[in-house]
C-alpha positions as CSV (number, residue, x, y, z in Angstrom):
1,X,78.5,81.8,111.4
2,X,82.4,82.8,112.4
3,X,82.0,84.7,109.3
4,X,79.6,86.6,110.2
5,X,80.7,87.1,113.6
6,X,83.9,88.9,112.8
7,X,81.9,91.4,110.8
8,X,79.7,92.1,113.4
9,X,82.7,92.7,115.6
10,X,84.7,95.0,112.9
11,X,81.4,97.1,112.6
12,X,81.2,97.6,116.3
13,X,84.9,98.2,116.6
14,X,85.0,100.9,113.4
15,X,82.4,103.1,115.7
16,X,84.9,103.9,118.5
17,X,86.0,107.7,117.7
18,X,89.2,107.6,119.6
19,X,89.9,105.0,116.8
20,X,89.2,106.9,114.0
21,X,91.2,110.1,115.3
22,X,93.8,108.1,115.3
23,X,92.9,106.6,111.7
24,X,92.5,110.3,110.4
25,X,96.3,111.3,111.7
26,X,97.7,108.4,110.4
27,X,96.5,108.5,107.0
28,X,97.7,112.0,106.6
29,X,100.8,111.1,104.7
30,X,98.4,109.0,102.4
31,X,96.4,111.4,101.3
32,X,98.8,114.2,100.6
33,X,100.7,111.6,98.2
34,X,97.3,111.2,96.1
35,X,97.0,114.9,95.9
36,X,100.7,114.7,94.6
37,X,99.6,111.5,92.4
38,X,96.8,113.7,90.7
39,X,99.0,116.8,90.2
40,X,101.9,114.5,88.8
41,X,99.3,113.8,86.3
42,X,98.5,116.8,85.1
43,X,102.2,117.3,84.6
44,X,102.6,114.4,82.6
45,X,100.1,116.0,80.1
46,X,101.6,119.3,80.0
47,X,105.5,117.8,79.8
48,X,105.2,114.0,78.1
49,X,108.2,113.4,80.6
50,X,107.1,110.8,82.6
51,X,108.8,107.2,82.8
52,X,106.1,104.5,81.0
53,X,106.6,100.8,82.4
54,X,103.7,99.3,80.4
55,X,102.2,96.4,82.2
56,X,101.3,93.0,80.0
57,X,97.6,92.2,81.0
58,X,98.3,88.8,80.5
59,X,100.8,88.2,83.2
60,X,98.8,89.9,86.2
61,X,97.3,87.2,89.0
62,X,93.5,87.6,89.3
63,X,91.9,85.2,91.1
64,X,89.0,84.0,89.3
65,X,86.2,84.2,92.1
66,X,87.5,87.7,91.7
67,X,86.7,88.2,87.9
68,X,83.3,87.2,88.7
69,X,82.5,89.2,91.1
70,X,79.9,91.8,90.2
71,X,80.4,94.1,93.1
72,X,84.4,94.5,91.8
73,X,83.2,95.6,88.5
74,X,82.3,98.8,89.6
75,X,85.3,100.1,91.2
76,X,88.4,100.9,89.6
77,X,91.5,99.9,92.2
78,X,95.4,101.3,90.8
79,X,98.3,101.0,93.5
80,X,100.6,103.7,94.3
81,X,104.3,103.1,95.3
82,X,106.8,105.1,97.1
83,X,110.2,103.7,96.3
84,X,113.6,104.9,97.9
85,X,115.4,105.6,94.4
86,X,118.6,107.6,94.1
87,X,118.6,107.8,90.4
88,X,115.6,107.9,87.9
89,X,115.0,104.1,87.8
90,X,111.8,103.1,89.1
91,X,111.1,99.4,88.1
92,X,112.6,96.5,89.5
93,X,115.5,96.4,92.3
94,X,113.6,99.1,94.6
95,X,111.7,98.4,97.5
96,X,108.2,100.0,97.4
97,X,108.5,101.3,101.0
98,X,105.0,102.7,100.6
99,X,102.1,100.7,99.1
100,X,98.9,102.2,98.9
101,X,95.5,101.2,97.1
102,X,93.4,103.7,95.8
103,X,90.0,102.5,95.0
104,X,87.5,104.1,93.2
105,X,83.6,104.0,93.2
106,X,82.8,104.4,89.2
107,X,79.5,105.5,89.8
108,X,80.2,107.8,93.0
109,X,83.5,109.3,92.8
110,X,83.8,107.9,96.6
111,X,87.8,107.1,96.7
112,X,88.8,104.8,99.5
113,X,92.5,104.5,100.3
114,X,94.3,101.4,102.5
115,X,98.1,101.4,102.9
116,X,99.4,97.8,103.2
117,X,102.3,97.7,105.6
118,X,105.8,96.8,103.7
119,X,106.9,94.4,106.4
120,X,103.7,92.4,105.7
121,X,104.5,88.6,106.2
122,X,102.4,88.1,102.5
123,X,102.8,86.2,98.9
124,X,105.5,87.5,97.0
125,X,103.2,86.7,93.6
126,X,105.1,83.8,93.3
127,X,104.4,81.5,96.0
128,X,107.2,82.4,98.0
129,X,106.8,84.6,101.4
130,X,108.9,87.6,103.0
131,X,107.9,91.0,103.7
132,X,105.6,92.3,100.8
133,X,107.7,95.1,99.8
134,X,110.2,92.2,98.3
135,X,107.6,92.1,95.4
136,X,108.5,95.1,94.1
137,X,112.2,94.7,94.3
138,X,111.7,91.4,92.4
139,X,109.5,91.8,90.0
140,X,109.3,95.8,89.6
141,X,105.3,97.2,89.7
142,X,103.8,94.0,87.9
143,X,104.8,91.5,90.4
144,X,103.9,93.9,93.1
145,X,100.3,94.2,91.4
146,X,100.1,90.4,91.4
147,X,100.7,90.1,95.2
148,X,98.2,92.5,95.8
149,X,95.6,90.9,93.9
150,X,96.5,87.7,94.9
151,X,96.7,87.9,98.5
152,X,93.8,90.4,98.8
153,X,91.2,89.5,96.2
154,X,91.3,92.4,94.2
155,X,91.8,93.0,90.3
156,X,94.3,96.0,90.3
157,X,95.4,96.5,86.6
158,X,97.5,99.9,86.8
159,X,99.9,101.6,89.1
160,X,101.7,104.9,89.6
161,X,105.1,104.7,91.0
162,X,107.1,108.2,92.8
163,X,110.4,108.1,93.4
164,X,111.9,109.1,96.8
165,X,114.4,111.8,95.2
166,X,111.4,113.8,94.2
167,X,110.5,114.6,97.4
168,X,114.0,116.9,97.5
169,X,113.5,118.3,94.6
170,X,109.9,119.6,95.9
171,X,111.1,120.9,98.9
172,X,113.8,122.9,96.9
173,X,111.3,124.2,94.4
174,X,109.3,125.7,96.8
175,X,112.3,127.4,98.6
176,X,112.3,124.9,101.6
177,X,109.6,124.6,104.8
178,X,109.5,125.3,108.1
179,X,109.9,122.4,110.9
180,X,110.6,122.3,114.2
181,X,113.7,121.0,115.1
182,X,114.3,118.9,118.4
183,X,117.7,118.6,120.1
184,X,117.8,114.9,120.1
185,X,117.3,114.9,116.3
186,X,120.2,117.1,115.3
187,X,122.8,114.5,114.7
188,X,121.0,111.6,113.0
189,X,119.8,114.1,110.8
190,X,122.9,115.2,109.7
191,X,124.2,111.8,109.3
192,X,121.0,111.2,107.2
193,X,122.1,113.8,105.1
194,X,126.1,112.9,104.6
195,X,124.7,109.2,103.9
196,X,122.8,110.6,100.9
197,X,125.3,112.7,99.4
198,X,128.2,110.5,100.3
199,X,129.9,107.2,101.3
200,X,130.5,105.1,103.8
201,X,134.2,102.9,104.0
202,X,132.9,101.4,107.6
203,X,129.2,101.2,107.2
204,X,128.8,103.5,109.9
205,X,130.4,107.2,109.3
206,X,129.9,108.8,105.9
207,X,132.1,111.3,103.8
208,X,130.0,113.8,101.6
209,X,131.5,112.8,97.7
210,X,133.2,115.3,96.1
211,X,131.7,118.1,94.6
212,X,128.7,117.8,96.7
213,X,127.5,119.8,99.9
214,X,125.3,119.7,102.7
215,X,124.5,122.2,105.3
216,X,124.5,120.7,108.8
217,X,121.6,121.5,111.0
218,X,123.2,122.9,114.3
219,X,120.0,124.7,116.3
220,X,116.8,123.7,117.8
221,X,113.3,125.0,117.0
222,X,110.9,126.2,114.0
223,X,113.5,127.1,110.9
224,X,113.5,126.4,107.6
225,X,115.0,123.5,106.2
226,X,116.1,122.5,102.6
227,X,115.3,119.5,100.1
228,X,118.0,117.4,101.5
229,X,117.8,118.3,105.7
230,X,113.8,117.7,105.0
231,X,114.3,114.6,103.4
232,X,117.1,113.0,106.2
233,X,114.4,114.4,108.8
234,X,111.9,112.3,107.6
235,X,114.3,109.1,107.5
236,X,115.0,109.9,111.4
237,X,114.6,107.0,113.4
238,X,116.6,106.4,116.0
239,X,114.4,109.0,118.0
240,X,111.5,107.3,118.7
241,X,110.2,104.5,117.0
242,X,108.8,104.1,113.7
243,X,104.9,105.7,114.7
244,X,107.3,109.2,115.3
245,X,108.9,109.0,112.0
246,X,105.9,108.2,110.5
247,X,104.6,111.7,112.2
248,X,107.8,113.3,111.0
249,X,107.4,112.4,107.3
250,X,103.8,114.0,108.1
251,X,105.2,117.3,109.5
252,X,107.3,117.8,106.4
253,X,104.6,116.7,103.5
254,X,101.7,119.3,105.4
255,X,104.3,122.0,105.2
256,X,105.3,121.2,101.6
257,X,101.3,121.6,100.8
258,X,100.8,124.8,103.3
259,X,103.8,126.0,101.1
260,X,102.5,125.3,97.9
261,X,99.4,126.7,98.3
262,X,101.1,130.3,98.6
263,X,103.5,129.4,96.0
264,X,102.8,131.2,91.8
265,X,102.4,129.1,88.9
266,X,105.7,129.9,87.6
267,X,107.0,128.1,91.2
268,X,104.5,125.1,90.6
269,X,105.4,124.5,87.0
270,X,108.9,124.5,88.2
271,X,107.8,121.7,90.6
272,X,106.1,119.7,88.3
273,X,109.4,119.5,85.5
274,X,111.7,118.6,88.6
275,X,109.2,115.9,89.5
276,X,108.6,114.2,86.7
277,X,111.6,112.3,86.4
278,X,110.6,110.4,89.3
279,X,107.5,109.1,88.3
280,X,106.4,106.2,86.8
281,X,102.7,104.4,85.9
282,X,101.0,102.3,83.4
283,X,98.4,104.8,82.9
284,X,98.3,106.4,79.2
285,X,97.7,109.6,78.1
286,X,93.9,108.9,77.5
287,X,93.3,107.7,80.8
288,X,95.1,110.1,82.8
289,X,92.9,112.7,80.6
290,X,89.8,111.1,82.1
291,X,91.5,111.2,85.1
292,X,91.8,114.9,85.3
293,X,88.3,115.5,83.7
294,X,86.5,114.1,86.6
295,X,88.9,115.0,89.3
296,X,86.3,117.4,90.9
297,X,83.9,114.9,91.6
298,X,86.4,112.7,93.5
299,X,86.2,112.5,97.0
300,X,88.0,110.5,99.8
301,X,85.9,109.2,102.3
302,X,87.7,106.4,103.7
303,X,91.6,105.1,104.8
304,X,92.8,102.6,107.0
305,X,95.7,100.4,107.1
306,X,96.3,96.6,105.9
307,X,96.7,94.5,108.1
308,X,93.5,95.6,110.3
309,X,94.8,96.6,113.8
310,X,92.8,93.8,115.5
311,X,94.3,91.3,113.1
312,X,97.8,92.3,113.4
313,X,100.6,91.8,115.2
314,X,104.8,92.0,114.9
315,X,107.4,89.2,115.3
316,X,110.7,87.6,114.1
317,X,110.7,85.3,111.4
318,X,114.4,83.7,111.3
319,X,116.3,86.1,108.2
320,X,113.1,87.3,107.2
321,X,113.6,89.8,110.3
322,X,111.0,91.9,112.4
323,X,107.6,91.5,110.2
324,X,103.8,93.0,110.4
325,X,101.5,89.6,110.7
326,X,98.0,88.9,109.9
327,X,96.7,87.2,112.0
328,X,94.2,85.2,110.3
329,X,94.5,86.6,106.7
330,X,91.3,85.7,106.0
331,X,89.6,87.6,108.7
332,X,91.4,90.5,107.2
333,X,90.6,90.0,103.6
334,X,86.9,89.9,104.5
335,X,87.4,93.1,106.5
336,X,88.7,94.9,103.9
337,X,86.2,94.0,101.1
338,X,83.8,95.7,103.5
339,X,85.7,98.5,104.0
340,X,86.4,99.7,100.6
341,X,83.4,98.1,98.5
342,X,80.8,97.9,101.5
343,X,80.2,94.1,101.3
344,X,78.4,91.7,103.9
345,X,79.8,88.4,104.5
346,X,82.4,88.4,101.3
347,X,83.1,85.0,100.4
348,X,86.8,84.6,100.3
349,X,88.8,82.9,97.2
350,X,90.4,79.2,97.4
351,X,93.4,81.1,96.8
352,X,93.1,83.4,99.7
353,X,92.2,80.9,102.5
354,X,95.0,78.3,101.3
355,X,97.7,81.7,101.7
356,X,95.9,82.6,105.1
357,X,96.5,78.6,106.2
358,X,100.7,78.9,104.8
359,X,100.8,82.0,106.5
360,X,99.8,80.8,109.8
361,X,101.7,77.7,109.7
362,X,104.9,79.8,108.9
363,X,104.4,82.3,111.8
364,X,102.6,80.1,114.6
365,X,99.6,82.6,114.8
Protein backbone atom coordinates (compact mmCIF):
# COMPACT_ATOMS: atom_id res chain seq x y z
CA UNK A 1 0.00 0.00 0.00
CA UNK A 2 3.10 2.58 0.79
CA UNK A 3 4.05 1.47 -2.61
CA UNK A 4 1.43 2.54 -4.12
CA UNK A 5 1.06 5.62 -2.31
CA UNK A 6 4.34 7.19 -3.36
CA UNK A 7 3.32 6.67 -6.96
CA UNK A 8 0.16 8.26 -6.56
CA UNK A 9 2.03 11.16 -5.02
CA UNK A 10 4.90 11.33 -7.82
CA UNK A 11 2.02 11.42 -10.53
CA UNK A 12 0.31 14.21 -8.82
CA UNK A 13 3.55 16.05 -8.24
CA UNK A 14 4.96 15.45 -12.11
CA UNK A 15 1.59 17.65 -13.22
CA UNK A 16 2.67 20.94 -11.53
CA UNK A 17 4.06 23.17 -14.70
CA UNK A 18 6.15 25.46 -12.73
CA UNK A 19 7.99 22.07 -12.07
CA UNK A 20 8.47 21.02 -15.40
CA UNK A 21 9.74 24.65 -16.60
CA UNK A 22 12.08 24.29 -14.39
CA UNK A 23 12.82 20.51 -15.49
CA UNK A 24 12.97 21.72 -19.22
CA UNK A 25 15.91 24.53 -18.25
CA UNK A 26 17.71 22.25 -16.44
CA UNK A 27 18.02 19.48 -18.71
CA UNK A 28 19.31 21.82 -21.36
CA UNK A 29 22.86 20.95 -20.98
CA UNK A 30 21.72 17.16 -21.22
CA UNK A 31 20.26 17.27 -24.27
CA UNK A 32 22.80 19.30 -26.17
CA UNK A 33 25.46 16.65 -25.09
CA UNK A 34 23.29 13.76 -26.77
CA UNK A 35 23.06 15.78 -29.91
CA UNK A 36 27.03 16.01 -29.54
CA UNK A 37 26.90 12.08 -28.60
CA UNK A 38 25.12 11.36 -31.98
CA UNK A 39 27.25 13.62 -34.11
CA UNK A 40 30.51 12.14 -32.42
CA UNK A 41 29.16 9.08 -33.91
CA UNK A 42 28.92 9.88 -37.16
CA UNK A 43 32.54 11.02 -36.91
CA UNK A 44 33.72 7.99 -35.68
CA UNK A 45 32.52 6.31 -38.97
CA UNK A 46 33.91 8.80 -41.21
CA UNK A 47 37.52 9.03 -39.19
CA UNK A 48 37.92 5.39 -37.24
CA UNK A 49 39.71 7.77 -34.61
CA UNK A 50 37.85 7.15 -31.72
CA UNK A 51 39.34 5.58 -28.31
CA UNK A 52 37.63 1.72 -27.92
CA UNK A 53 37.51 0.61 -24.18
CA UNK A 54 35.70 -2.71 -24.85
CA UNK A 55 33.64 -3.71 -21.97
CA UNK A 56 33.76 -7.70 -20.78
CA UNK A 57 30.00 -8.69 -20.49
CA UNK A 58 30.88 -10.91 -18.00
CA UNK A 59 31.99 -8.57 -15.34
CA UNK A 60 28.90 -6.09 -15.49
CA UNK A 61 26.42 -6.26 -12.16
CA UNK A 62 22.84 -7.05 -13.25
CA UNK A 63 20.61 -7.87 -10.76
CA UNK A 64 18.73 -10.82 -11.63
CA UNK A 65 15.08 -9.60 -10.94
CA UNK A 66 16.35 -7.30 -13.47
CA UNK A 67 17.25 -9.90 -16.25
CA UNK A 68 13.76 -11.09 -15.91
CA UNK A 69 12.02 -8.41 -16.29
CA UNK A 70 10.03 -8.24 -19.53
CA UNK A 71 9.28 -4.62 -19.54
CA UNK A 72 13.44 -3.97 -19.61
CA UNK A 73 13.76 -5.97 -22.62
CA UNK A 74 12.41 -3.56 -24.69
CA UNK A 75 14.54 -0.57 -24.08
CA UNK A 76 18.03 -0.21 -24.77
CA UNK A 77 19.68 2.02 -21.73
CA UNK A 78 23.81 3.17 -22.56
CA UNK A 79 25.33 5.91 -20.10
CA UNK A 80 27.08 8.86 -21.17
CA UNK A 81 30.01 10.46 -19.18
CA UNK A 82 31.53 13.71 -19.07
CA UNK A 83 34.96 13.43 -17.50
CA UNK A 84 37.37 16.41 -16.71
CA UNK A 85 40.48 15.00 -18.76
CA UNK A 86 43.54 17.11 -19.71
CA UNK A 87 45.00 14.62 -21.96
CA UNK A 88 43.33 11.89 -24.25
CA UNK A 89 42.91 9.24 -21.50
CA UNK A 90 39.40 8.51 -20.78
CA UNK A 91 39.26 5.26 -18.58
CA UNK A 92 40.02 4.93 -15.17
CA UNK A 93 41.52 7.77 -12.75
CA UNK A 94 38.84 10.48 -13.99
CA UNK A 95 35.87 11.52 -12.31
CA UNK A 96 32.77 11.23 -14.55
CA UNK A 97 31.45 14.72 -13.39
CA UNK A 98 28.49 14.16 -15.66
CA UNK A 99 26.52 10.86 -15.70
CA UNK A 100 23.59 10.63 -17.82
CA UNK A 101 21.30 7.62 -18.85
CA UNK A 102 19.92 7.62 -22.16
CA UNK A 103 17.16 5.14 -22.59
CA UNK A 104 15.63 4.08 -25.48
CA UNK A 105 12.06 2.71 -26.39
CA UNK A 106 13.07 -0.17 -29.14
CA UNK A 107 9.75 -0.16 -30.53
CA UNK A 108 9.03 3.84 -30.37
CA UNK A 109 12.15 5.65 -30.80
CA UNK A 110 10.87 7.54 -27.43
CA UNK A 111 14.47 8.54 -25.74
CA UNK A 112 14.23 9.36 -22.03
CA UNK A 113 17.18 10.94 -20.41
CA UNK A 114 17.93 11.21 -16.29
CA UNK A 115 21.24 12.69 -15.08
CA UNK A 116 22.31 11.07 -11.75
CA UNK A 117 24.01 13.66 -9.58
CA UNK A 118 27.90 12.87 -9.10
CA UNK A 119 27.84 13.70 -5.36
CA UNK A 120 25.21 10.94 -5.01
CA UNK A 121 25.75 9.10 -1.61
CA UNK A 122 25.37 5.49 -3.81
CA UNK A 123 27.23 1.92 -4.27
CA UNK A 124 30.50 2.31 -5.71
CA UNK A 125 29.84 -1.38 -7.63
CA UNK A 126 31.69 -2.83 -5.02
CA UNK A 127 29.97 -2.57 -1.83
CA UNK A 128 31.65 0.39 -0.73
CA UNK A 129 29.83 3.98 -0.63
CA UNK A 130 31.09 7.66 -1.54
CA UNK A 131 29.90 9.99 -4.04
CA UNK A 132 28.94 7.99 -7.32
CA UNK A 133 31.28 9.72 -9.45
CA UNK A 134 34.23 7.63 -7.42
CA UNK A 135 33.04 4.68 -9.68
CA UNK A 136 34.45 5.91 -12.49
CA UNK A 137 37.68 7.04 -11.15
CA UNK A 138 38.04 3.45 -9.82
CA UNK A 139 37.00 1.34 -12.04
CA UNK A 140 36.95 3.45 -15.42
CA UNK A 141 33.29 3.08 -17.46
CA UNK A 142 32.76 -0.69 -16.43
CA UNK A 143 32.59 -0.10 -12.79
CA UNK A 144 30.67 3.00 -13.29
CA UNK A 145 28.12 0.77 -15.46
CA UNK A 146 27.93 -1.66 -12.52
CA UNK A 147 26.89 1.09 -9.98
CA UNK A 148 24.36 2.16 -12.17
CA UNK A 149 22.76 -1.01 -12.70
CA UNK A 150 23.24 -2.04 -9.39
CA UNK A 151 21.86 0.65 -7.42
CA UNK A 152 19.10 1.50 -9.96
CA UNK A 153 17.81 -1.75 -11.40
CA UNK A 154 18.74 -1.30 -14.76
CA UNK A 155 20.79 -3.54 -17.37
CA UNK A 156 23.06 -0.90 -19.07
CA UNK A 157 25.60 -2.78 -21.22
CA UNK A 158 27.43 0.15 -23.27
CA UNK A 159 28.62 3.61 -22.65
CA UNK A 160 30.07 6.68 -24.41
CA UNK A 161 32.55 8.64 -22.60
CA UNK A 162 33.63 12.77 -23.82
CA UNK A 163 36.32 14.21 -22.61
CA UNK A 164 36.30 17.71 -21.05
CA UNK A 165 39.24 19.17 -23.40
CA UNK A 166 36.90 18.66 -26.27
CA UNK A 167 34.79 21.13 -25.36
CA UNK A 168 37.85 23.79 -26.20
CA UNK A 169 38.65 22.47 -29.02
CA UNK A 170 34.79 23.07 -30.25
CA UNK A 171 34.56 26.37 -29.24
CA UNK A 172 37.93 27.06 -31.23
CA UNK A 173 36.70 25.28 -34.33
CA UNK A 174 33.82 27.23 -34.62
CA UNK A 175 35.82 30.58 -34.23
CA UNK A 176 34.56 31.17 -30.53
CA UNK A 177 30.77 32.28 -29.17
CA UNK A 178 29.26 35.04 -27.82
CA UNK A 179 28.51 35.40 -23.87
CA UNK A 180 27.78 37.89 -21.74
CA UNK A 181 30.20 38.68 -19.39
CA UNK A 182 29.35 39.98 -15.76
CA UNK A 183 31.76 42.07 -13.66
CA UNK A 184 31.90 39.79 -10.76
CA UNK A 185 33.00 36.94 -13.07
CA UNK A 186 36.09 38.55 -14.63
CA UNK A 187 38.68 37.37 -12.18
CA UNK A 188 37.79 33.79 -11.36
CA UNK A 189 37.62 33.36 -14.92
CA UNK A 190 40.85 34.27 -15.65
CA UNK A 191 42.24 32.37 -12.82
CA UNK A 192 40.24 29.39 -14.43
CA UNK A 193 42.05 29.95 -17.32
CA UNK A 194 45.91 30.32 -15.89
CA UNK A 195 44.97 27.05 -13.75
CA UNK A 196 44.45 25.11 -17.07
CA UNK A 197 47.32 26.27 -18.93
CA UNK A 198 49.62 26.47 -15.95
CA UNK A 199 50.82 25.62 -12.35
CA UNK A 200 50.24 26.33 -9.13
CA UNK A 201 53.54 26.29 -6.34
CA UNK A 202 50.96 27.43 -3.44
CA UNK A 203 47.66 25.82 -4.48
CA UNK A 204 46.21 29.12 -4.84
CA UNK A 205 47.91 31.49 -7.60
CA UNK A 206 48.80 29.89 -10.95
CA UNK A 207 51.69 30.72 -13.57
CA UNK A 208 50.70 30.04 -17.28
CA UNK A 209 53.67 27.16 -18.39
CA UNK A 210 55.91 28.14 -20.81
CA UNK A 211 55.16 28.28 -24.21
CA UNK A 212 51.50 28.68 -23.57
CA UNK A 213 49.07 31.70 -23.60
CA UNK A 214 46.00 32.91 -22.46
CA UNK A 215 44.07 36.11 -23.15
CA UNK A 216 42.62 37.66 -20.02
CA UNK A 217 39.06 38.76 -20.11
CA UNK A 218 39.14 42.48 -18.96
CA UNK A 219 35.39 43.95 -19.98
CA UNK A 220 31.92 43.28 -19.17
CA UNK A 221 29.04 42.42 -21.51
CA UNK A 222 28.14 40.25 -24.80
CA UNK A 223 31.72 39.47 -26.64
CA UNK A 224 33.12 36.74 -27.99
CA UNK A 225 35.05 34.45 -26.14
CA UNK A 226 37.65 31.60 -27.16
CA UNK A 227 37.92 27.64 -26.42
CA UNK A 228 39.80 28.22 -23.27
CA UNK A 229 37.92 31.69 -21.61
CA UNK A 230 34.57 29.52 -22.55
CA UNK A 231 35.67 26.62 -20.98
CA UNK A 232 37.08 28.55 -17.43
CA UNK A 233 33.56 30.33 -17.66
CA UNK A 234 31.77 27.37 -17.33
CA UNK A 235 34.01 26.13 -14.34
CA UNK A 236 33.02 29.63 -12.51
CA UNK A 237 31.80 29.06 -9.29
CA UNK A 238 32.57 31.17 -6.81
CA UNK A 239 29.72 33.51 -8.19
CA UNK A 240 26.81 31.97 -7.20
CA UNK A 241 26.28 28.58 -6.33
CA UNK A 242 26.44 25.54 -8.34
CA UNK A 243 22.45 25.96 -10.05
CA UNK A 244 24.40 29.38 -11.75
CA UNK A 245 27.19 27.45 -13.07
CA UNK A 246 25.11 24.84 -14.08
CA UNK A 247 23.18 27.84 -16.20
CA UNK A 248 26.60 29.06 -17.30
CA UNK A 249 27.75 25.78 -18.79
CA UNK A 250 24.18 26.14 -20.43
CA UNK A 251 24.79 29.66 -21.91
CA UNK A 252 28.09 28.48 -23.57
CA UNK A 253 26.80 24.81 -25.00
CA UNK A 254 23.36 26.84 -26.69
CA UNK A 255 25.80 29.28 -28.25
CA UNK A 256 28.20 26.57 -29.43
CA UNK A 257 24.94 24.95 -31.23
CA UNK A 258 23.42 28.48 -32.44
CA UNK A 259 27.01 28.63 -33.87
CA UNK A 260 27.14 25.54 -35.41
CA UNK A 261 24.18 25.69 -37.13
CA UNK A 262 25.62 28.74 -39.36
CA UNK A 263 28.85 27.13 -39.52
CA UNK A 264 30.01 25.04 -43.42
CA UNK A 265 30.87 21.50 -43.63
CA UNK A 266 34.37 22.21 -44.09
CA UNK A 267 34.03 24.02 -40.28
CA UNK A 268 32.04 20.88 -38.99
CA UNK A 269 34.38 18.26 -40.33
CA UNK A 270 37.13 20.27 -38.73
CA UNK A 271 35.09 19.89 -35.43
CA UNK A 272 34.56 16.44 -35.68
CA UNK A 273 38.68 15.43 -36.19
CA UNK A 274 39.46 17.79 -33.20
CA UNK A 275 36.85 15.94 -31.22
CA UNK A 276 37.46 12.66 -31.67
CA UNK A 277 40.36 12.25 -29.52
CA UNK A 278 38.20 12.81 -26.62
CA UNK A 279 35.86 10.28 -27.00
CA UNK A 280 35.45 6.99 -25.89
CA UNK A 281 32.49 4.00 -25.96
CA UNK A 282 32.01 0.40 -26.23
CA UNK A 283 29.84 0.76 -29.12
CA UNK A 284 31.28 -0.87 -32.42
CA UNK A 285 31.18 0.20 -35.75
CA UNK A 286 27.99 -1.94 -36.54
CA UNK A 287 26.06 -0.58 -33.80
CA UNK A 288 26.87 2.90 -34.13
CA UNK A 289 25.78 2.27 -37.98
CA UNK A 290 22.29 1.37 -36.67
CA UNK A 291 22.68 4.04 -34.58
CA UNK A 292 22.85 6.64 -37.31
CA UNK A 293 20.31 4.73 -39.52
CA UNK A 294 17.51 5.26 -37.29
CA UNK A 295 18.48 8.51 -35.87
CA UNK A 296 15.41 10.32 -37.49
CA UNK A 297 12.94 8.47 -35.71
CA UNK A 298 14.44 9.29 -32.26
CA UNK A 299 12.80 11.55 -30.24
CA UNK A 300 13.32 12.82 -26.57
CA UNK A 301 10.34 13.16 -24.68
CA UNK A 302 11.39 13.01 -21.23
CA UNK A 303 14.50 14.25 -18.57
CA UNK A 304 14.68 14.60 -15.03
CA UNK A 305 17.28 14.27 -12.53
CA UNK A 306 18.32 11.23 -10.09
CA UNK A 307 17.86 11.58 -7.08
CA UNK A 308 14.04 12.77 -7.50
CA UNK A 309 13.70 16.27 -5.98
CA UNK A 310 11.25 15.08 -3.32
CA UNK A 311 13.54 12.34 -2.40
CA UNK A 312 16.67 14.34 -2.06
CA UNK A 313 18.44 16.27 0.06
CA UNK A 314 22.38 17.48 0.83
CA UNK A 315 24.63 16.91 3.89
CA UNK A 316 28.08 16.19 5.29
CA UNK A 317 29.21 12.81 5.55
CA UNK A 318 32.68 12.91 7.71
CA UNK A 319 35.64 12.88 4.53
CA UNK A 320 33.17 11.91 2.20
CA UNK A 321 32.33 15.79 2.15
CA UNK A 322 29.06 17.77 1.07
CA UNK A 323 26.86 14.80 -0.78
CA UNK A 324 23.35 14.67 -2.77
CA UNK A 325 21.19 11.91 -0.56
CA UNK A 326 18.28 9.82 -1.40
CA UNK A 327 16.27 9.81 0.80
CA UNK A 328 14.69 6.49 0.76
CA UNK A 329 16.49 4.92 -2.33
CA UNK A 330 13.86 2.84 -2.82
CA UNK A 331 11.19 5.39 -3.23
CA UNK A 332 13.41 6.75 -5.85
CA UNK A 333 14.14 3.57 -7.70
CA UNK A 334 10.47 2.97 -8.11
CA UNK A 335 10.05 6.49 -9.34
CA UNK A 336 12.33 6.27 -11.87
CA UNK A 337 11.25 2.87 -13.46
CA UNK A 338 8.07 4.85 -13.98
CA UNK A 339 9.55 7.63 -15.40
CA UNK A 340 11.57 6.14 -18.17
CA UNK A 341 9.74 2.70 -18.76
CA UNK A 342 6.13 3.86 -17.61
CA UNK A 343 5.68 1.10 -14.95
CA UNK A 344 2.98 0.85 -12.07
CA UNK A 345 4.00 -0.36 -8.77
CA UNK A 346 7.68 -1.73 -9.91
CA UNK A 347 8.75 -4.21 -7.59
CA UNK A 348 12.11 -3.36 -6.41
CA UNK A 349 15.26 -5.96 -6.29
CA UNK A 350 16.60 -7.58 -2.89
CA UNK A 351 19.60 -5.86 -3.92
CA UNK A 352 18.15 -2.49 -4.17
CA UNK A 353 16.16 -2.37 -0.88
CA UNK A 354 19.26 -3.90 1.19
CA UNK A 355 21.45 -0.57 -0.51
CA UNK A 356 18.38 1.77 0.25
CA UNK A 357 18.52 0.28 4.15
CA UNK A 358 22.93 0.80 4.18
CA UNK A 359 22.31 3.99 2.76
CA UNK A 360 19.98 5.23 5.35
CA UNK A 361 21.79 3.89 8.21
CA UNK A 362 25.01 5.65 6.94
CA UNK A 363 23.39 9.11 6.50
CA UNK A 364 20.61 9.14 9.32
CA UNK A 365 17.75 9.80 6.74
Amino acid sequence: MATKNVGTQAKKRKKSSKKKRSRILLFILEIILLVILIVVLYAVLKAGKVNKISINPENIEVNEAVKNNETLKGYRNIALFGVDARDKSLGKGNRSDTIIIASVNLDTGDVKLVSVYRDTYLNLGNDTYNKCNAAYAKGGPEQAINMLNMNLDLNIEDYITVGFTGLEKIIDALGGVEVNILESEISHLNNYQISMVGRSSDGKNFVADEGKDYIPVTRTGVQTLNGLQATAYCRVRQVGNDFMRAERQREVLTAIMEKAKQASPATLNKILDEVLPYVSTSLDVDEMLTVLGEVSKYNITGKDGFPFEEYRTTDTLGGKGSCVIPVDLKANVIKLHEFLFDTEEYQLSNEVQSYSQKISADTGR
